[in-house]
N, C-alpha and C positions, 0 to 999 in steps of 0.2 A: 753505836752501830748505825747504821745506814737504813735506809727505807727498802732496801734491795736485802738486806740482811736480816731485817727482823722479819718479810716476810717468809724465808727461807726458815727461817729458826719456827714459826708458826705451822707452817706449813708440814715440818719435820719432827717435831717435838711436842705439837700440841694436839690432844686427840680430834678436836674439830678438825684439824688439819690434816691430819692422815685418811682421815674417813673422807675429806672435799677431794684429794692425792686420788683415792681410790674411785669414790664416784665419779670423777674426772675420764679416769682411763678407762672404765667400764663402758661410759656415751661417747668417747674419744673412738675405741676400737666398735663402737655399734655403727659409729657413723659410718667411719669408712668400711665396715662390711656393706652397710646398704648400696653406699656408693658405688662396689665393685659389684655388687649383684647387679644393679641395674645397669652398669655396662655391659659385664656381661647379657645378661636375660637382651640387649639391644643388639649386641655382636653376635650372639647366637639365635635371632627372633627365630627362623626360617630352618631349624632345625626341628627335623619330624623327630618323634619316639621312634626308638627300633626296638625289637625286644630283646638287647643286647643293654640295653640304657638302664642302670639303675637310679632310684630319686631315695634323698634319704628320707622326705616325709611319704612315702608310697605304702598305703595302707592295704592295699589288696593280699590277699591271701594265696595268692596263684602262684608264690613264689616258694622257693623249698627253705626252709630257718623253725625260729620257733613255732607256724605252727602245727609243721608236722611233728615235732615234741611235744606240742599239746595233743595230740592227735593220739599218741602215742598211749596218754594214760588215763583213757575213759575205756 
């Protein structure tokens, strides 16, 4: 086998190797999300809030979801 084959076979078949497989594409796909955040977050700098805008970390309470269902059962 080849040096090009036995890593594949390593890589494929050996547990270290699927676990390197998987931690790979996990920092793979992290980077290029950072990367497109900061593109965007640069192409959008100058964009104000409207209160039509939602954020999915937005902690405020001012909006309607769970915690008027909490609200619901006191």
């Amino acid at each position: 086998m080849s040096q090009i084959g036995n890593f594949f076979d390593w890589l494929f078949n050996d547990r270290t190797g699927v676990l390197v497989l998987i931690v790979g594409g996990i920092l793979l796909f992290l980077v290029i999300s950072i990367v497109l955040e900061r593109k965007t977050r640069k192409l959008y700098h100058n964009h104000e809030k409207s209160p039509d805008d939602w954020d999915l970390f937005d902690d405020s309470d001012d909006e309607s979801g769970w915690s008027e269902f909490d609200e619901d059962n006191h």
